[in-house]
DRENTOR-407788 format. One record per residue (C-alpha): residue in three letters; x, y negated, z. Coordinates in steps of 0.5 Angstrom, whole numbers, plus 500, padded with zeros to 3 digits. Each point is the difference from the previous one (the first is absolute). Example, Ala and Ser with C-alpha at 12.3 -4.5 7.8 and 13.67 -1.06 7.14 Angstrom:
# DRENTOR-407788
ALA525509516 SER502493498 
# end
This chain:
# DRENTOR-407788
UNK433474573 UNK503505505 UNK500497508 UNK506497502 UNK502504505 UNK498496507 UNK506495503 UNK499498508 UNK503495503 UNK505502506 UNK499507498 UNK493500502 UNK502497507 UNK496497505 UNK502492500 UNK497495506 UNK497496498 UNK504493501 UNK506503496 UNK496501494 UNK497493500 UNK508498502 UNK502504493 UNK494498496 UNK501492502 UNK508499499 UNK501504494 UNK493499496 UNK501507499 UNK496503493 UNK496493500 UNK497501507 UNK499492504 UNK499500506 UNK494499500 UNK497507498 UNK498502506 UNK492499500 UNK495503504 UNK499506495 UNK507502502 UNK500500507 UNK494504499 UNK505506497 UNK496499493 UNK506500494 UNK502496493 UNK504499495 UNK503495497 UNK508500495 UNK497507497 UNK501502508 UNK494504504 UNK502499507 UNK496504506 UNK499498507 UNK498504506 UNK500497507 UNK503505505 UNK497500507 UNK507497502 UNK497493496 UNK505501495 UNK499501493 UNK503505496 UNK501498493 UNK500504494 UNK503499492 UNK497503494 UNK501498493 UNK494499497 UNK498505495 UNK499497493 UNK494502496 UNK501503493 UNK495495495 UNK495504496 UNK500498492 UNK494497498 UNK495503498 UNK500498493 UNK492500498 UNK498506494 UNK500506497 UNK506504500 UNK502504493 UNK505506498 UNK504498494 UNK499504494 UNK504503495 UNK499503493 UNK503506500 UNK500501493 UNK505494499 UNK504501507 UNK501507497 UNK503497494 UNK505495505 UNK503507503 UNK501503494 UNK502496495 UNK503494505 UNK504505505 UNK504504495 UNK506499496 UNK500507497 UNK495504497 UNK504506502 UNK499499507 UNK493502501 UNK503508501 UNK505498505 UNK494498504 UNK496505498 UNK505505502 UNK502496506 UNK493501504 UNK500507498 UNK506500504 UNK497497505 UNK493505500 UNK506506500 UNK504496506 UNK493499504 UNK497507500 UNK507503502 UNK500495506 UNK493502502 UNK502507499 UNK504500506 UNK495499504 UNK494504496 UNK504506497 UNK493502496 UNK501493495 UNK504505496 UNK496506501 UNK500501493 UNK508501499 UNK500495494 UNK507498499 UNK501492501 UNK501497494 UNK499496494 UNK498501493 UNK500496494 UNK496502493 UNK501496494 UNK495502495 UNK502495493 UNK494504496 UNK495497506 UNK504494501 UNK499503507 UNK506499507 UNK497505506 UNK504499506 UNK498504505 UNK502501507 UNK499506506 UNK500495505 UNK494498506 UNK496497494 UNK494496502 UNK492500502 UNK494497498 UNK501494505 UNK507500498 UNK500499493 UNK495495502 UNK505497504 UNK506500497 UNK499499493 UNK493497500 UNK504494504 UNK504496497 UNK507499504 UNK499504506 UNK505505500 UNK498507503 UNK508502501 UNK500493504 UNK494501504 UNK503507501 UNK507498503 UNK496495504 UNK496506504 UNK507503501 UNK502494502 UNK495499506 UNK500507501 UNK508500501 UNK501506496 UNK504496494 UNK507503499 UNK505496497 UNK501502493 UNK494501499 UNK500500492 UNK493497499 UNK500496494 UNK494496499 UNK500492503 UNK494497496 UNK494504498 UNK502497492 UNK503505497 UNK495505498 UNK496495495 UNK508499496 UNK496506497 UNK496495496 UNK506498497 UNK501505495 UNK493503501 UNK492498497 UNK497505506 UNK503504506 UNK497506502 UNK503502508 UNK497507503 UNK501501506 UNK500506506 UNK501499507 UNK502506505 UNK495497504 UNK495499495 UNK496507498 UNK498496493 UNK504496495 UNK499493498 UNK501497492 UNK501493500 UNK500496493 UNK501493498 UNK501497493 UNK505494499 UNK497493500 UNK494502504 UNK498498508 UNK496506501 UNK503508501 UNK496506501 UNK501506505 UNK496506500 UNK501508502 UNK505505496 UNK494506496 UNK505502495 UNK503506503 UNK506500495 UNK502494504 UNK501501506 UNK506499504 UNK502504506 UNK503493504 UNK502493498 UNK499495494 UNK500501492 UNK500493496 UNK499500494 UNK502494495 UNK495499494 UNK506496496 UNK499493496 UNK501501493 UNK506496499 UNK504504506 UNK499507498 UNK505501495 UNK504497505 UNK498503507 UNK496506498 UNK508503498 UNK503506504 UNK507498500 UNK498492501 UNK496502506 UNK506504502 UNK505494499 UNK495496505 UNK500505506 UNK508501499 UNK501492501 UNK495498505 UNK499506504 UNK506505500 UNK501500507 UNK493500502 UNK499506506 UNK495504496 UNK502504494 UNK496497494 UNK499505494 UNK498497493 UNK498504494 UNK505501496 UNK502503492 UNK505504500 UNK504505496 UNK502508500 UNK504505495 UNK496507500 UNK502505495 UNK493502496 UNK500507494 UNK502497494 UNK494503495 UNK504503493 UNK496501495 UNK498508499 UNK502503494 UNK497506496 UNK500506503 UNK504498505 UNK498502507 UNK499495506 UNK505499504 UNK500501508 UNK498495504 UNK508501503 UNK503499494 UNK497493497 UNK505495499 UNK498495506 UNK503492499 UNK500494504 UNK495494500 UNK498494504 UNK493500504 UNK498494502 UNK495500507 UNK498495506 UNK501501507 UNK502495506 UNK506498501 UNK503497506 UNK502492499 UNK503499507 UNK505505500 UNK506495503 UNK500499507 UNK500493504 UNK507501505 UNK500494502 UNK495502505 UNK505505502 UNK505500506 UNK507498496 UNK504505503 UNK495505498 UNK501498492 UNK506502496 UNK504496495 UNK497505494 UNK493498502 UNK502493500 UNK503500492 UNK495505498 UNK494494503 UNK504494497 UNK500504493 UNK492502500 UNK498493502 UNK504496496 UNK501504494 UNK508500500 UNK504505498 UNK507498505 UNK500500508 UNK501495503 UNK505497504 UNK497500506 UNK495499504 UNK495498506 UNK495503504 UNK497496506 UNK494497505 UNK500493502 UNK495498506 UNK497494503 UNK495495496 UNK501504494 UNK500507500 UNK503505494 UNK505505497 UNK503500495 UNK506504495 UNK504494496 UNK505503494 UNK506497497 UNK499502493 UNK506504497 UNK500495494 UNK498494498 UNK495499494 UNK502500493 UNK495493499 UNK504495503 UNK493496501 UNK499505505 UNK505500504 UNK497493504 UNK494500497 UNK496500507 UNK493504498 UNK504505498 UNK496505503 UNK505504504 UNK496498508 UNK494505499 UNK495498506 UNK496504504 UNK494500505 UNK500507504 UNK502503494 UNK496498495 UNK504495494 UNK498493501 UNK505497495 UNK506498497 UNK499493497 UNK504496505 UNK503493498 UNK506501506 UNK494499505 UNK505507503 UNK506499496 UNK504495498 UNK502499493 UNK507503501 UNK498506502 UNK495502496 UNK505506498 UNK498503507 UNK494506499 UNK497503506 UNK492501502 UNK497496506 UNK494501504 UNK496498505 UNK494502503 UNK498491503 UNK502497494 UNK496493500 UNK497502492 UNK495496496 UNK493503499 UNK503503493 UNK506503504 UNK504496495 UNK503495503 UNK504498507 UNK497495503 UNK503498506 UNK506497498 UNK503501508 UNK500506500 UNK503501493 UNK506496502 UNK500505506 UNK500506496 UNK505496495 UNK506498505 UNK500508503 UNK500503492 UNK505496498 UNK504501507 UNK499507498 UNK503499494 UNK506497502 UNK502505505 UNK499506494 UNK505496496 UNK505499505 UNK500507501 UNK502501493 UNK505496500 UNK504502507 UNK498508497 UNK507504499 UNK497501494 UNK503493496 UNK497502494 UNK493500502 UNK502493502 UNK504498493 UNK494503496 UNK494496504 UNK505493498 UNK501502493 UNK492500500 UNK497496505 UNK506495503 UNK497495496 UNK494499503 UNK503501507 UNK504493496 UNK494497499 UNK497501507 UNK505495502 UNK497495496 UNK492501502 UNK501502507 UNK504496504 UNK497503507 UNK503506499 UNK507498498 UNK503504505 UNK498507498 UNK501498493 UNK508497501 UNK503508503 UNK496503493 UNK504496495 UNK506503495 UNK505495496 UNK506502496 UNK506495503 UNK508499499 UNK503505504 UNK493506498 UNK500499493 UNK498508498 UNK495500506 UNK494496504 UNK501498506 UNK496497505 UNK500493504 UNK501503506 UNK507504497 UNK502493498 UNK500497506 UNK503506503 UNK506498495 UNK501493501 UNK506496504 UNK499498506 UNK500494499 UNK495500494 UNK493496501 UNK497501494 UNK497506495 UNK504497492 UNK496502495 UNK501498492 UNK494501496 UNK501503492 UNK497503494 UNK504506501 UNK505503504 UNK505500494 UNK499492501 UNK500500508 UNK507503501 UNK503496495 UNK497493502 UNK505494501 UNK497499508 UNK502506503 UNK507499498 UNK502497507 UNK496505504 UNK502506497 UNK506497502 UNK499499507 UNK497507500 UNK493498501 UNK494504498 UNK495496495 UNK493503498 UNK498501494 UNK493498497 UNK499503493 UNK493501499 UNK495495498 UNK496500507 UNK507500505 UNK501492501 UNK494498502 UNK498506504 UNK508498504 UNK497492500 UNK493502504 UNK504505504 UNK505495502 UNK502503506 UNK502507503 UNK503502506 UNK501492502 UNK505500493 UNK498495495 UNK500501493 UNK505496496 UNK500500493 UNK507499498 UNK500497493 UNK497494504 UNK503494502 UNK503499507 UNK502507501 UNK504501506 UNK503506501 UNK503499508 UNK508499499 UNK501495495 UNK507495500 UNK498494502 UNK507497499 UNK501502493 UNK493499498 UNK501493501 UNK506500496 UNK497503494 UNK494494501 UNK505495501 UNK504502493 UNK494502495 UNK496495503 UNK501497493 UNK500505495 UNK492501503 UNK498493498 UNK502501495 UNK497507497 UNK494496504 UNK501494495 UNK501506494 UNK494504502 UNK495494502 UNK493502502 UNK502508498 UNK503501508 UNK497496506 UNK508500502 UNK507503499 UNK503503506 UNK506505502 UNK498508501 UNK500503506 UNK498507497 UNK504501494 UNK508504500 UNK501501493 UNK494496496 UNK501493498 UNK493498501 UNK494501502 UNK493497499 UNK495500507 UNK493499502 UNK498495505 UNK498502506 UNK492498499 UNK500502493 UNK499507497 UNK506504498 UNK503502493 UNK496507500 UNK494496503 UNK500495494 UNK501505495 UNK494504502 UNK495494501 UNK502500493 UNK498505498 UNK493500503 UNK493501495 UNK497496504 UNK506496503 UNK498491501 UNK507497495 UNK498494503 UNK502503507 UNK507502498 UNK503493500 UNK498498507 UNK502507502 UNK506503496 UNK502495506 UNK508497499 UNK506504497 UNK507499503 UNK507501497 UNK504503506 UNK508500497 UNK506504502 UNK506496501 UNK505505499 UNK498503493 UNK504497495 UNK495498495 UNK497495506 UNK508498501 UNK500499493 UNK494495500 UNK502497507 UNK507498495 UNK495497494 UNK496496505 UNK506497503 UNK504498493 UNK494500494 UNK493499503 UNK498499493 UNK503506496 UNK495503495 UNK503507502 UNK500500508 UNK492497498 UNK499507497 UNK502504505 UNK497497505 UNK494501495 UNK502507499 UNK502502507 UNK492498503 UNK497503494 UNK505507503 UNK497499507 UNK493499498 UNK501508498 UNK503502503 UNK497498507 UNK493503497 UNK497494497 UNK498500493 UNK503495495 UNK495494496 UNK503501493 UNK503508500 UNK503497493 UNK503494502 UNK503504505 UNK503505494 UNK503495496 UNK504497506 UNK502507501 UNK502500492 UNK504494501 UNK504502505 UNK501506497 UNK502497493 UNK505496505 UNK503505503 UNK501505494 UNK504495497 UNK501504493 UNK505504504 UNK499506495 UNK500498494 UNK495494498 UNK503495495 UNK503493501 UNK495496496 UNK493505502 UNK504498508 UNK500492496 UNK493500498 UNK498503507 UNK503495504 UNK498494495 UNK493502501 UNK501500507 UNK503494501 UNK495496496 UNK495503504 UNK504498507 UNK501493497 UNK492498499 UNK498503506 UNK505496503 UNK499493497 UNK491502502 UNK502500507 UNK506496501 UNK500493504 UNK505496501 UNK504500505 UNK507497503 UNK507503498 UNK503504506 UNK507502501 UNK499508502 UNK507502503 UNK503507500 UNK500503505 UNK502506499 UNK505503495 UNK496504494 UNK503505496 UNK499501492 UNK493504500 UNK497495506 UNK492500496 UNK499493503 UNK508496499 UNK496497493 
# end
């Protein structure tokens, strides 16, 4: 434990020494008594008491001069624990199997490590060359190869970097878990001679035995600049032992750097020793590797060959100018470059064309269109990485997977090498799935495997600054001059934006501005809620929406009569997803959202005066058609939003709505037993100035109990029903009440006989007269006075 800096009492000051028995006795300082002051003391001798050191010296005045030090704590010793000290022991056979059976996912990586530490060899020789020129005295260019040999069942990779020594093989491939890349940013470190983007990639020492994965023995030859001989060092699977020796076969001496040859398990070389597997291999996991990397290809080239004829008695042989020459295709191997595409997110932004953006998108996500826009930037802090993010130019043709969260469209890189992208909306979420785009960082917290994220902070980081980036690049699509840019990302997209409502209540301030409806006053156009409030009355505190299965529905629906009326603006919700992303927004712009085919809808400038009249004179007709409907309608009241329909059927206000209940319906999996408690109660609203409820108000008042008003009233709910987008319980039975009434109204005014109208009537009345007598009760006599004179074709003077 470290000394505690020394405190003095007095700042050191000599004290007479009257004041400090003054001092000490009074205040009982620091658990001193009075009494302290012993012979020892007079003679100048110190001591310690409350974890305090006091020192006293007598001075030639008589005085003491007094002095404070902490008391230095000394640290405790750990026991010795008596016994024979042991390392622990590992059997490397079965640890190697761990590593490479227990560490990966995927066969298919083991050449994305073996590329990825010849890329470092590469990086380490060019490093040290800046300092020691002589390293690349042998002009061979910096490269990698990669040979696949299916005959062998053989892959040789071989690299032209600073390759190894005899203590170096030992040290990094006979040791298990030490990485040399790492040992070696370390001495760069202490040396401060590491820049900032240097592109080693080894973090592990592991990744070289991923070779075990695909292969029963690895052989890796190996020469060092620094080194005039070349070393061999081999290893068979499953075993703990492996064997150096010297390089004698002249054939196989390498002028610089490191060949590693993979001797194939027999159930992996029909697959691994393949040249077009191995170059698909290259191209998803090291494209962008900063070192060419050339694979052994077959290929194909038309050349024109003599055509032989067949020579005929006594006639001469033809010139060698003059035969006829034809085509054929000759078949032969040579290297081919695998990354040929150039990582531009490691370049400067302004430097980058918009050309060379399209033409990257399309090489690395294999598409034919542009893409709508896109986005090139650098985030720093915790997290550090660049990143190009595209706005796909169409949506896929599989609607699974659109919102499919492992859709493969984030590609994840560790400087430059592809790590993966098999994301389950660790970087995205579901919504934007769409979005496509590279990222790579040179810090990211991986796994051993480099599979996986692992510090879920510094992913939620990287999420919030990508999905933040995203949003900006949208809306720079939708405030472009180009409004069709706009309109085709909608077309495309605009219901995911939608659904982002839904799951991601944190950003529903970016999500708001990028919505688009079809509204009352824009039925050709989408509008955008910000142009809606822009169009509003003052005096209009709410956003009105009525959700539909259609557009053709919505603008005919009995709810908007009233508002259009009024010249107010009602969003219309026509796709399936609209209602409930609109009910988790809630608000936008400090404007709710009101559904009008709800009760109690206010709409700012009612009259007060007469809606009581109308209360006061239909109070009677709306007990009545409550007693008439029964448990059909929670109750009966007078419309404030109807102008030309007689009726219509609302939702209460904690219930679900027409459309809401008629897709819950319509669900595979959807729970029946739910829809009851949540259909929620249906109210009949009525307009007191149409004439068939006058008509109605009129049969209430003098025949309560006719049969025909009955009817109506039964008729006029079932109309309401459709018409305010519910779905009627028996379809049928609505029908035939039509039929009647149709029947009625036809009357056989052109042409139907008397006896065919007789017979109908007949049939009619028997079948009036014995549902009358099920349902009839009896009742007292009543006197209904006329109150008004009825001319001949009054329905209801019988």
């Amino acid at each position: 434990m470290a000394p505690v800096a020394s405190r003095t009492l007095g700042a050191a000051a000599s004290l007479k020494f009257p004041t400090l028995i003054s001092n000490f006795s009074t205040r009982r300082a620091l658990g001193f008594q009075s009494s302290f002051l012993s012979q020892s003391i007079l003679n100048g001798k110190g001591f310690t008491t409350a974890g305090l050191k006091w020192n006293l010296r007598r001075k030639r005045d008589g005085s003491l001069s007094v002095r404070c030090d902490a008391a230095v704590a000394e640290k405790e010793k750990p026991e010795v624990v008596d016994g024979e000290k042991y390392d622990y022991q590992a059997e490397v056979s079965r640890l190697l199997d761990l590593i490479v059976h227990s560490l990966y996912s995927h066969k298919e990586v083991f050449l994305r490590e073996l590329v990825s530490n010849a890329s470092d060899a590469l990086d380490k020789l060019r490093f040290l060359s800046v300092t020691d020129p002589s390293l690349l005295a042998d002009g061979s260019e910096l490269e990698i190869r990669i040979k696949p040999d299916p005959d062998n069942g053989t892959i040789t990779i071989t690299d032209t970097g600073i390759g190894m020594t005899k203590e170096e093989l030992i040290d990094c491939l006979g040791t298990i878990a030490q990485s040399g890349t790492s040992k070696f940013l370390k001495a760069l470190k202490e040396n401060k001679d590491l820049g900032p983007d240097n592109g080693l990639i080894g973090q592990f020492g592991v990744g070289f035995y991923s070779a075990f994965l695909v292969a029963e023995k690895v052989v890796v030859s190996t020469k060092s600049p620094k080194s005039d001989k070349q070393y061999v060092w081999e290893a068979v699977a499953d075993s703990s032992s492996y064997v150096i020796k010297e390089e004698t076969d002249s054939e196989n001496l390498l002028r610089r750097g490191t060949q590693i040859t993979l001797y194939l398990r027999e159930d992996d070389k029909f697959e691994f020793a393949e040249p077009s597997r191995i170059q698909n291999l290259v191209k998803n996991y090291s494209q962008f590797v900063a070192f060419p990397i050339y694979t052994w290809q077959e290929k194909s080239r038309t050349v024109e060959v003599e055509e032989e004829e067949e020579k005929k008695e006594g006639e001469e042989a033809k010139p060698e100018g003059e035969k006829k020459k034809k085509s054929i295709t000759e078949k032969y191997w040579d290297w081919e470059l695998a990354n040929e595409t150039k990582p531009i997110w490691m370049r400067n932004p302004k430097e980058v064309e918009k050309e060379e953006y399209n033409e990257f998108y399309k090489k690395t996500f294999n598409e034919f269109l542009d893409p709508l826009a896109h986005t090139h930037f650098t985030t720093e802090g915790e997290v550090e990485f660049r990143s190009i993010l595209y706005v796909p130019g169409m949506a896929p043709l599989n609607n699974e997977d659109i919102v499919n969260p492992k859709s493969k469209n984030i590609r994840l890189y560790v400087k430059r090498v592809f790590i993966s992208d098999d994301f389950d909306g660790e970087l995205f979420p579901r919504y934007l799935s769409f979005v496509k785009g590279v990222v790579d960082s040179n810090d990211l917290p991986l796994n051993v495997s480099r599979e996986i994220l692992q510090e879920s902070r510094i992913v939620r980081i990287m999420r919030k600054r990508l999905v933040r980036k995203t949003f900006d690049m949208i809306q720079e699509i939708s405030e472009s001059e180009n409004k069709e840019d706009y309109k085709k990302f909608w077309e495309n997209f605009g219901k995911l934006i939608k659904l982002g409502c839904i799951e991601d209540s944190g950003n529903h301030k970016r999500l708001g501005p990028l919505l688009r409806f079809y509204s009352s006053k824009s039925e050709e156009d989408l509008i955008s809620l910000d142009q809606y409030i822009e169009n509003m009355a003052e005096n209009q505190k709410a956003i009105y929406y009525l959700a539909s299965d259609s557009l053709k529905s919505a603008k005919s629906a009995p709810f908007l009569e009233k508002l259009v009326q009024k010249d107010i603006e009602v969003v219309y919700l026509v796709e399936p997803i609209d209602e409930v992303a609109i009910q988790n927004l809630q608000t936008y712009n400090e404007k709710k959202f009101v559904d009008i085919s709800k009760e109690d809808l206010e709409l700012g400038d009612e009259d007060e005066v007469k809606e009581r009249e109308n209360m006061q004179e239909y109070n009677l007709l709306c007990d009545w058609l409550k007693q008439q409907l029964g448990d059909k309608v929670a109750k009966v009241q007078v419309s404030k939003r109807l102008s030309s329909s007689p009726c219509v059927l609302v939702s209460g206000k904690f219930g679900w709505s027409a459309n809401m209940e008629r897709l819950m319906k319509a669900q595979t999996l959807g729970d029946t037993s739910s829809l009851e408690f949540m259909r929620g109660r249906r109210i009949l609203e009525i307009n007191p100035d149409h004439p068939i409820i006058k008509d109605l108000s009129a049969a209430c008042k003098h025949d309560p109990n006719n049969s025909e008003a009955k009817r109506a009233v039964d008729l006029l709910y079932e109309t309401a029903l459709i018409s305010s987008g519910f779905t009627p319980d028996s379809p049928a039975e609505l029908g035939n009440k039509i039929y009647e009434m149709m029947a009625i109204a036809l009357g056989g005014r052109w042409g139907r006989s008397d006896s065919e109208l007789a017979e109908y009537d007949e049939a009619d009345d028997k079948e009036d007269s014995s549902s009358e007598a099920e349902s009839a009760e009896p009742t007292e006599a009543e006197v209904v006075e006329p109150s008004e004179v009825r001319d001949e074709s009054d329905p209801w003077k019988d």
